[in-house]
C-alpha positions in Angstrom: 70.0 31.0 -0.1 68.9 29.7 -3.5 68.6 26.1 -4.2 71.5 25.2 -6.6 70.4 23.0 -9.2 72.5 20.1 -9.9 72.7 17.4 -12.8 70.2 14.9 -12.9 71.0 11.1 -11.1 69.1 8.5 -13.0 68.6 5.3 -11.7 67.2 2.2 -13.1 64.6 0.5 -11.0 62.7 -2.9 -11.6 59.0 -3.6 -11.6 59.0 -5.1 -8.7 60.0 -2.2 -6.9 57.8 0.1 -7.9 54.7 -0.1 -5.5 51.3 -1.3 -6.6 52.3 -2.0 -10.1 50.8 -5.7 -10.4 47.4 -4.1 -9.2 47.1 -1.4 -11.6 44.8 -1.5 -14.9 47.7 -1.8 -17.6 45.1 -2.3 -20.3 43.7 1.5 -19.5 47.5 3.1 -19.3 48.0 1.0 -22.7 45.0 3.3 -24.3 46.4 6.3 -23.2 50.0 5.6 -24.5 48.5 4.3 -27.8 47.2 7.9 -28.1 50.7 9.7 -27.7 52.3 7.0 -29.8 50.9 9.4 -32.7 53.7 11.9 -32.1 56.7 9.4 -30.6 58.9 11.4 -28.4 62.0 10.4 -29.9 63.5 8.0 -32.7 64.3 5.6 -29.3 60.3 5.5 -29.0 59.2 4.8 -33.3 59.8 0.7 -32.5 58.0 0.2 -29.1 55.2 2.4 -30.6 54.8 0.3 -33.7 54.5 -2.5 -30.9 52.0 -0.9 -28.8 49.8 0.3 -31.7 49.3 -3.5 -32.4 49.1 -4.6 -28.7 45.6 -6.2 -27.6 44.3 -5.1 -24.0 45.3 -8.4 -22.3 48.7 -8.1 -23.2 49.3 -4.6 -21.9 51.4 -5.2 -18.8 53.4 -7.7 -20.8 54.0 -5.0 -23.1 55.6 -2.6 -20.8 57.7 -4.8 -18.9 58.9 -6.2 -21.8 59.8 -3.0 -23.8 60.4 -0.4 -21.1 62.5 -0.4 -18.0 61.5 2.5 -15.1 64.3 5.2 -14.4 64.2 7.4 -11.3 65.2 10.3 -12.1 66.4 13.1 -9.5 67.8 16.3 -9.3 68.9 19.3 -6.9 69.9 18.7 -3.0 66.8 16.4 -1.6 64.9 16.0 -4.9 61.6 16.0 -2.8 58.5 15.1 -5.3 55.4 17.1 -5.4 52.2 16.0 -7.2 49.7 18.5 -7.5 46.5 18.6 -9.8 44.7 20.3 -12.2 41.4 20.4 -13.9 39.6 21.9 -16.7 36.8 24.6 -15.6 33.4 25.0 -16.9 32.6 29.0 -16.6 29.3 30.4 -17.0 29.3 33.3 -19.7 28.5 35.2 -22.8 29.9 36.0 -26.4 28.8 39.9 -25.7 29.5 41.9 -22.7 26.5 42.5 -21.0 25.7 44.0 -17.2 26.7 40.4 -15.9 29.6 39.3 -17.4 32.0 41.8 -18.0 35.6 40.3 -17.9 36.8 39.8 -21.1 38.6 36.2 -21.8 41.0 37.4 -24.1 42.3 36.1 -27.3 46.9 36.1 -28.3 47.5 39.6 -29.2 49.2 39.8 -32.4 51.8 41.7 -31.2 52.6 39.5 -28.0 56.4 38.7 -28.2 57.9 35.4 -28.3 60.5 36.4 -25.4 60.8 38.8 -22.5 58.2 40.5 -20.2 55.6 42.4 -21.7 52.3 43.9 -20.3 51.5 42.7 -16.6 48.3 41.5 -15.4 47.5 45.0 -13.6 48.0 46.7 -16.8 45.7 44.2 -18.9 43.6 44.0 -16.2 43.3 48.5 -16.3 42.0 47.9 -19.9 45.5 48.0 -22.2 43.7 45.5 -24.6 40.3 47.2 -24.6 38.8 47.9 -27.6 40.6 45.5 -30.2 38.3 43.2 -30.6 40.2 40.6 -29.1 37.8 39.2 -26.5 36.9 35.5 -27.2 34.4 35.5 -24.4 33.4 37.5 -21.4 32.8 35.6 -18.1 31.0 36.9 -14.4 33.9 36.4 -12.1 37.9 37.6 -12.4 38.7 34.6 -9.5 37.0 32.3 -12.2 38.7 33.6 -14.8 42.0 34.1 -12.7 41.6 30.0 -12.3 40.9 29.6 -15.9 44.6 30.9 -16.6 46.5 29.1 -14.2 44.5 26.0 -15.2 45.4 26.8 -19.0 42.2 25.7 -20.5 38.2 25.8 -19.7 34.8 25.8 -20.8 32.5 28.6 -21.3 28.8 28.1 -20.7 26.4 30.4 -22.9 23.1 31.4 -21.5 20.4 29.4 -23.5 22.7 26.7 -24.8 26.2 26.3 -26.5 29.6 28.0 -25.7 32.8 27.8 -26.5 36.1 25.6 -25.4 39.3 27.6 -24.6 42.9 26.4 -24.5 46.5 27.7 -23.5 47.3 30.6 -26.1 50.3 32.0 -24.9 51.7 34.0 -21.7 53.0 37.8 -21.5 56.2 36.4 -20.2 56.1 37.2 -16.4 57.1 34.3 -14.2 54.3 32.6 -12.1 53.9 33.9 -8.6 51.5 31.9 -6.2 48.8 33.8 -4.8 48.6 31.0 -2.0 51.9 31.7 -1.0 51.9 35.6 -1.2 48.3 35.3 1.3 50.6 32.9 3.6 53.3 35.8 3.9 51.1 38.1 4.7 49.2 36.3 7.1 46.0 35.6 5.6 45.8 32.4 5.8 47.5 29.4 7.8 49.9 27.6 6.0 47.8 24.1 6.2 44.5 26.0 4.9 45.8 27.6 2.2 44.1 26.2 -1.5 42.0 27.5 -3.9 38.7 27.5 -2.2 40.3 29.7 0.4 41.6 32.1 -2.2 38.6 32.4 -4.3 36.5 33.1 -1.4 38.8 35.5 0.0 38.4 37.2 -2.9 34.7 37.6 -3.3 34.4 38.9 0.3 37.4 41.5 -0.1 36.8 42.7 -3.9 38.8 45.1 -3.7 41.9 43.6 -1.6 41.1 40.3 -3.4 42.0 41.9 -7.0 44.9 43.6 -6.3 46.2 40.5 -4.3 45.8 38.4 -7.9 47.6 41.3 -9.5 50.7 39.8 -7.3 50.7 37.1 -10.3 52.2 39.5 -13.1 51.6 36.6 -15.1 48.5 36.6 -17.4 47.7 33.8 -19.8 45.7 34.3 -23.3 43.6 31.5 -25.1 42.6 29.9 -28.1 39.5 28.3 -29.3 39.8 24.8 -29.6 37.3 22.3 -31.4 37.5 19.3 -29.1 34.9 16.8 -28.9 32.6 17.7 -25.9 33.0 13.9 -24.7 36.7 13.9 -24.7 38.9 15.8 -22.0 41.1 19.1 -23.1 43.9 19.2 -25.5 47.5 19.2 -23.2 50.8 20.0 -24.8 50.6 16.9 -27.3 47.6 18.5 -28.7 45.8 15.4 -27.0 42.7 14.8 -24.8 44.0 14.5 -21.5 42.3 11.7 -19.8 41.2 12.1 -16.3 44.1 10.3 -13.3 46.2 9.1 -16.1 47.0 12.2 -18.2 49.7 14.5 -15.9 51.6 17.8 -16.7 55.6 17.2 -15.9 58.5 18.8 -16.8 59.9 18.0 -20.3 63.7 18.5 -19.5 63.7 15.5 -17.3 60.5 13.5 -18.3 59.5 13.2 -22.7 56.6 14.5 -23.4 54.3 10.9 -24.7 56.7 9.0 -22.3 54.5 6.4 -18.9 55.4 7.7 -15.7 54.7 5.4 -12.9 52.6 7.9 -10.1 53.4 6.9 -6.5 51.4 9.9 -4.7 51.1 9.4 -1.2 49.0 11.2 1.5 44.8 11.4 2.4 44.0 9.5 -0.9 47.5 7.2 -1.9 47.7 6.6 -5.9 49.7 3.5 -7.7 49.4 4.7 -11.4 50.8 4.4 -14.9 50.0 7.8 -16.1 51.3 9.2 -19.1 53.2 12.5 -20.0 51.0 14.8 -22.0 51.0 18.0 -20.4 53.6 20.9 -19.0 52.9 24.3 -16.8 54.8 27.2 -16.1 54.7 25.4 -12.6 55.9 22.4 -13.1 59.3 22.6 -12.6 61.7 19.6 -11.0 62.4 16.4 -12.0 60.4 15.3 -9.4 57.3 17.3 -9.8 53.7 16.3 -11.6 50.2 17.7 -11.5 47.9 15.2 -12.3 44.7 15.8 -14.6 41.4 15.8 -12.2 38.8 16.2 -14.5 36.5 18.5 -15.8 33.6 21.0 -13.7 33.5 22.3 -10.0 33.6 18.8 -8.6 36.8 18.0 -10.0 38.1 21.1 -9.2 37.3 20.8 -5.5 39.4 17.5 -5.6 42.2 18.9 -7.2 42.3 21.9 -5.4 43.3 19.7 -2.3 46.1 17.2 -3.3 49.1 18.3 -2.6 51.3 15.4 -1.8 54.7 13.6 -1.9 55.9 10.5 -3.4 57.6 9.3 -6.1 57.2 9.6 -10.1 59.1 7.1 -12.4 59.3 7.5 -15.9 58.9 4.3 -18.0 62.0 4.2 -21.1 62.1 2.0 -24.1 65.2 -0.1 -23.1 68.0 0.9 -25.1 67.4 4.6 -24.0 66.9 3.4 -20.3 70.8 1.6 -20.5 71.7 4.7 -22.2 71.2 7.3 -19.5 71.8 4.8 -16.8 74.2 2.2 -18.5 75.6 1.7 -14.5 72.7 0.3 -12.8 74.0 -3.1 -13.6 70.0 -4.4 -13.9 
């Protein structure tokens, strides 16, 4: 039986109860916040940001305790939290098709609607986009690439030097299907082993299996080249460097985009955070639900590929908006 969604429960918390808070480094949440504070989620957000853009490092945990109270906000029967994470991938590559890399990276087809399923990843994949010069880049490896998309952005490596950096485009319109999950059903793989690792290796030792088993995911993602500086992290929905551990991907219907979110992640490797919301993903779906920004290259990758954990996200309001949508809380 389908879970049935029901209306979100928000509760006002203070910051003493929210774990590990006195222990975190304000001054380097601060940073990030100043950074979304250049597109305020709301007019509730245009005073605290005039405040923050003028706050000094010292003063940061002043700052958000003084202007922001923490809502927990919950949804559905159980409201379980899951933080995942993400990374950005560096791919080795070529402008030009060549006998090594020959899977196109492709660019938004003009004619890609705004609404409604379009062509699936089998039929892009049998070559319905071939030959109209929309390929941005062409890569080695269709797991690599396959990671790329659900990823939503990547670097490609040129032989000899230079590249080119790659963000979200836009989707055909097919809803997500884990591959994970669909290799679990079928009894590939134990439940407790499934990740990434697993899947891309599956795939290179079963080709042929492998690529029809990523064809389960209808959903294929097209890019855009972005002109980020090679320093900073990749652009999230903000059009903003992420910044590695404090940038995360959330839900936007429960959680405003530019808004601190307090990261309680427990499990192997426990996080007490102030992270800030500058990201989304056709995943990401709950009010309780985050995938936190790893990093860039295989490393990072490797690392993200393995959190999966529970926990508890709180999102930081300014105050009046905090009394607004939980004016009973009686703090």
């Amino acid at each position: 039986m389908a879970e049935i969604e029901t209306a979100p429960r928000h509760e006002m918390l203070r910051f003493d109860e929210l774990d590990g808070w006195a222990g975190d480094d304000h001054a380097a949440a601060l940073a990030v916040f100043q950074t979304s504070c250049h597109r305020p989620p709301g007019p509730d957000w245009d005073g605290v940001c005039a405040v923050a853009r003028r706050t000094e490092p010292a003063q940061a945990r002043a700052f958000f305790e003084a202007f922001f109270r923490p809502v927990l906000t919950t949804a559905g029967p159980g409201g379980g939290t899951v933080f995942t994470a993400y990374y950005e991938p560096e791919l080795a590559g070529s402008p030009r098709r060549t006998a090594r890399f020959d899977v196109p990276l492709y660019a938004v087809p003009p004619e890609l609607p705004e609404g409604g399923a379009w062509l699936t990843r089998a039929e892009i994949e049998a070559g319905a986009l071939a030959g109209r010069n929309l390929e941005i880049a062409w890569v080695e490896d269709p797991v690599d690439l396959f990671f790329l998309q659900v990823q939503g952005s990547g670097r490609v490596r040129f032989p000899g030097g230079g590249g080119v950096r790659v963000g979200y485009g836009g989707k055909n319109g097919h809803e997500y299907r884990s591959v994970g999950l669909e290799m679990i059903r079928r009894g590939l793989v134990e439940e407790h082993r499934a990740s990434a690792e697993v899947i891309r290796a599956f795939v290179r030792t079963n080709p042929d299996e492998g690529r029809a088993l990523l064809r389960h995911n209808a959903s294929y993602v097209f890019f855009r080249e972005v002109e980020v500086d090679p320093a900073l992290g990749p652009l999230g929905a903000l059009n903003l460097s992420l910044v590695p551990h404090r940038s995360i991907a959330v839900d936007p219907g429960y959680h405003p985009l530019g808004a601190p979110v307090w990261i309680e992640k427990d499990g192997a490797a426990p996080i007490r955070r102030l992270a800030v919301a500058q990201d989304t993903g056709s995943a990401i779906r709950g009010a309780q639900r985050a995938d936190i920004f790893w990093g860039t290259g295989a490393e990072a990758g490797l690392a993200a590929g393995r959190v999966r954990d529970g926990g508890r996200m709180v999102t930081l309001l300014p105050v009046r908006a905090a009394y607004a949508l939980a004016p009973d809380t009686g703090l």
